[in-house]
N, C-alpha and C positions, 0 to 999 in steps of 0.2 A: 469671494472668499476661497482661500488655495485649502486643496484636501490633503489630509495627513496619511503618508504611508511609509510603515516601516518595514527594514532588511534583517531578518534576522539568520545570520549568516553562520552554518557551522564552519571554523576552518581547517576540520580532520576527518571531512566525510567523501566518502570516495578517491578519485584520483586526481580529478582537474586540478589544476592551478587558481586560487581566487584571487590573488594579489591584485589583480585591474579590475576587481568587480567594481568597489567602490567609486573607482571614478565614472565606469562605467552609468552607475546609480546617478550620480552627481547631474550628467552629461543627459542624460535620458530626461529625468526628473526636473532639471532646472528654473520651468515652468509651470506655474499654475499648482505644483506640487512642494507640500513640506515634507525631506525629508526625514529621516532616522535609520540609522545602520549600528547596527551592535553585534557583537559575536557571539557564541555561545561561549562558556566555559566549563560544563558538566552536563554529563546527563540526566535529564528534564530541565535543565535551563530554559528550551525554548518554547517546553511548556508555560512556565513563569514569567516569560518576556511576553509572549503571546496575551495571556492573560489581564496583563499589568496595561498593554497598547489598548485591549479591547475595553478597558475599565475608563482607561481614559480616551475614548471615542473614536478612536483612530479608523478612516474610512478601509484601508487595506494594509495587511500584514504580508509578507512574501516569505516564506520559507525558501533558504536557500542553502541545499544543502541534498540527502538521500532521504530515502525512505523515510527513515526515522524521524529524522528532524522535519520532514513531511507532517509525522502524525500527531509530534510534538505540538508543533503551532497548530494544528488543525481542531487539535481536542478543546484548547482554549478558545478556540472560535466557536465552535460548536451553536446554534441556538443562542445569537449575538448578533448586532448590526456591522459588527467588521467584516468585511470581504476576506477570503482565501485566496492568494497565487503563489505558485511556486515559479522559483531557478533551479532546473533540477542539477545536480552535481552527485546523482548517487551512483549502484553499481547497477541498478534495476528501473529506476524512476517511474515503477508503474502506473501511480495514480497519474506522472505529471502527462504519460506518451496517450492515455486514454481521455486526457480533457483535452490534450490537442501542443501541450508547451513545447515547443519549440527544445531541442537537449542544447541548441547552442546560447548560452547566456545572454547576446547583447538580443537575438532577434526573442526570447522570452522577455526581454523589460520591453520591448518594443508590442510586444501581444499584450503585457500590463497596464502599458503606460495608455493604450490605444482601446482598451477593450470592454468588454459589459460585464455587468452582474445575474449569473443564475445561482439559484439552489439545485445543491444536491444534496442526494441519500448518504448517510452512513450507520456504517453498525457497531455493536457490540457482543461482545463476548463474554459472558460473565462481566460483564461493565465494561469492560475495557475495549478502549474506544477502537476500530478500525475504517478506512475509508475506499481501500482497494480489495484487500483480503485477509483472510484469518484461515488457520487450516492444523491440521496434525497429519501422522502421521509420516512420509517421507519427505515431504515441501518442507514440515517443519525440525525436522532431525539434521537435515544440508543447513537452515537456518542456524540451528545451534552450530554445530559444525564449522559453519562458516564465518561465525562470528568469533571465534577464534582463531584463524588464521593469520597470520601479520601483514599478508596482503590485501588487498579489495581489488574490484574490476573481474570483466567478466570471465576471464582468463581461469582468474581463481576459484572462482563458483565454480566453471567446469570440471577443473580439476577436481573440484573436493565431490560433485553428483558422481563422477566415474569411479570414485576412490572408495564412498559408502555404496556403490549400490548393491554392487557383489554381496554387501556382509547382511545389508537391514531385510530383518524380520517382520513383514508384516503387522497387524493387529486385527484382532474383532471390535467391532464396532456395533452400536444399537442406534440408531436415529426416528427421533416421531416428531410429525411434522403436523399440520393440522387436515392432512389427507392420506397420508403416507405413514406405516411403521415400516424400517426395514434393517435386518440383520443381514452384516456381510463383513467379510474379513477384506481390508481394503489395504491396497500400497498408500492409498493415501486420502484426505477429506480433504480438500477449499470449499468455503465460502466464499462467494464473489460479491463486492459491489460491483467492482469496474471487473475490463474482461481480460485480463492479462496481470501475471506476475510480475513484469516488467520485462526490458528487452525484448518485446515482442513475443514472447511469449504467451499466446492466448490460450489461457485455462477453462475460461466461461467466454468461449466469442460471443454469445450474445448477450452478456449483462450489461445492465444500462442503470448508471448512478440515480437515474430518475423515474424509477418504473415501482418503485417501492418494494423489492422483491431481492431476499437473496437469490443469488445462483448459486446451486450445491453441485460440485461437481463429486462424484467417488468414481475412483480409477481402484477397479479391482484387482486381484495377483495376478499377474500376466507372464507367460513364456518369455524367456530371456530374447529370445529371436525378435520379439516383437517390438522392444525397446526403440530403436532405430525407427521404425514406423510412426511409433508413437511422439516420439519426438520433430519427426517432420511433420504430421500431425498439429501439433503444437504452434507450430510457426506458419502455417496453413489455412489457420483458422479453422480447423476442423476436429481438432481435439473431441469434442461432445461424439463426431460419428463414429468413432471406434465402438465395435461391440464390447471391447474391456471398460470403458464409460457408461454411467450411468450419471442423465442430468436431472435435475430438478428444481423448481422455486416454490420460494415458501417467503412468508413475512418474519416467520419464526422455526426454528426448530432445538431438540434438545438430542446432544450427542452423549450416550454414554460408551464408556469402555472399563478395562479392567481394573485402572486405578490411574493415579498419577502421572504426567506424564508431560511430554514436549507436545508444545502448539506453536503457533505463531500469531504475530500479530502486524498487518503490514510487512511481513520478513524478519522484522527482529523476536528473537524467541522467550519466551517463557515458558514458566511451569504450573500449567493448571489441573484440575484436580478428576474425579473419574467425569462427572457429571459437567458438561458445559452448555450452557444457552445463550444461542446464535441468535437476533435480532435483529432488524430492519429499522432505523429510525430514518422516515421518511422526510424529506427537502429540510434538509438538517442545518444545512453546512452553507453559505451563502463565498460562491467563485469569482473572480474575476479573469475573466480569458477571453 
């Protein structure tokens, strides 16, 4: 009996071109596999599509598309017998460069079409669901930021991190964890499942979607001089040894601050309230790679 897997394809995420995916799909799949390819048409559609495949049994769903559309399909899997892959096509593809996908499309259907099933860890945020990271402060202010723009790609990002940094103001922050109280005025909070933002940028080098454990990372105010370090840092995999870092895991923790405010969630932004609870739901999310 051939196993069902469906594409759920955003066509306005990021930069690439997807016009040849589908045959791509067709070509790959031909064998042994039933498939299904839909596009999105709004935002949370591919929460709905996701949901709707996993209702009707479908062995694997494939997000193909950014971040977003990442955590889209992913929420609907959740705690489900459908499998997770993604095609990454975002500006970041963090969750897809830490399970291993491939950024180029035919050889990620080729990791799908070819690969096994694990669980992994995801979290929440005041419920809302996360699989790479969540965070406030300055990660999530570039997020809003940059979601405005009418460009994408990483060009753009940068531009916009060089453009706010000069201006963003800090915050105080309160966090208690089930070992830990700590007050600290921070550039910035992540939460990590996986260990990077995307683009190689590693925020938590060592977080592991299967250890059941956020990684918290707080980057406190730091001299303007030290940016440049900090950012090689980053891509170093050495982020955590800056004395301006402070790292730590927890299953849980509860962040407050002054009131309202930008977070993120996976990169795309929201607005949540003073009080937010970070959580670890362990071997949550079942992958194919």
């Amino acid at each position: 009996m051939s196993k069902r897997i469906a594409f759920i394809i955003n066509p306005i995420s990021g930069t690439a071109d997807k016009k040849a995916l589908p045959q791509m799909i067709q070509e790959m799949f031909k064998e042994d596999w039933e498939t299904t390819i839909v596009k999105t048409e709004y935002a949370g559609h591919g929460r709905e599509l996701a949901k709707q495949f996993a209702e009707e049994g479908y062995d694997v769903v494939v997000a193909c598309g950014g971040d977003g559309t990442m955590n889209e399909v992913a929420s609907s899997l959740v705690h489900t017998e459908t499998a997770f892959a993604i095609v990454p096509f975002g500006s970041g593809n963090g969750l897809a460069r830490h399970l291993g996908f491939s950024m180029h499309a035919r050889e990620a259907l080729a990791q799908i079409h070819n690969g096994k099933e694990h669980v992994i860890d995801s979290g929440l945020a005041n419920g809302h669901r996360f699989f790479c990271t969540c965070g406030t402060g300055f990660d999530a202010h570039i997020s809003q930021s940059f979601s405005m723009e009418g460009k994408r790609g990483f060009m753009t990002y940068l531009k916009v991190v060089l453009r706010e940094y000069l201006k963003y103001k800090p915050d105080y922050y309160k966090l208690i964890g089930p070992s830990f109280t700590l007050r600290r005025r921070a550039f910035l909070i992540t939460f990590a499942n996986a260990a990077q933002w995307g683009n190689m940028a590693y925020i938590a080098p060592h977080a592991s979607t299967r250890d059941g454990l956020l990684n918290i990372c707080i980057l406190s105010t730091f001299p303007i001089y030290s940016a440049p370090f900090l950012a090689f840092r980053l891509f170093r995999k050495t982020f955590d040894q800056s004395r301006h870092v402070t790292s730590l895991t927890a299953r849980e923790v509860l962040l407050t601050r002054k009131g309202e405010g930008e977070f993120h969630i996976d990169g795309d932004p929201i607005t949540m309230g003073k009080e937010i609870k970070v959580e670890i739901d362990p071997l949550s999310l079942k992958v194919r790679i």
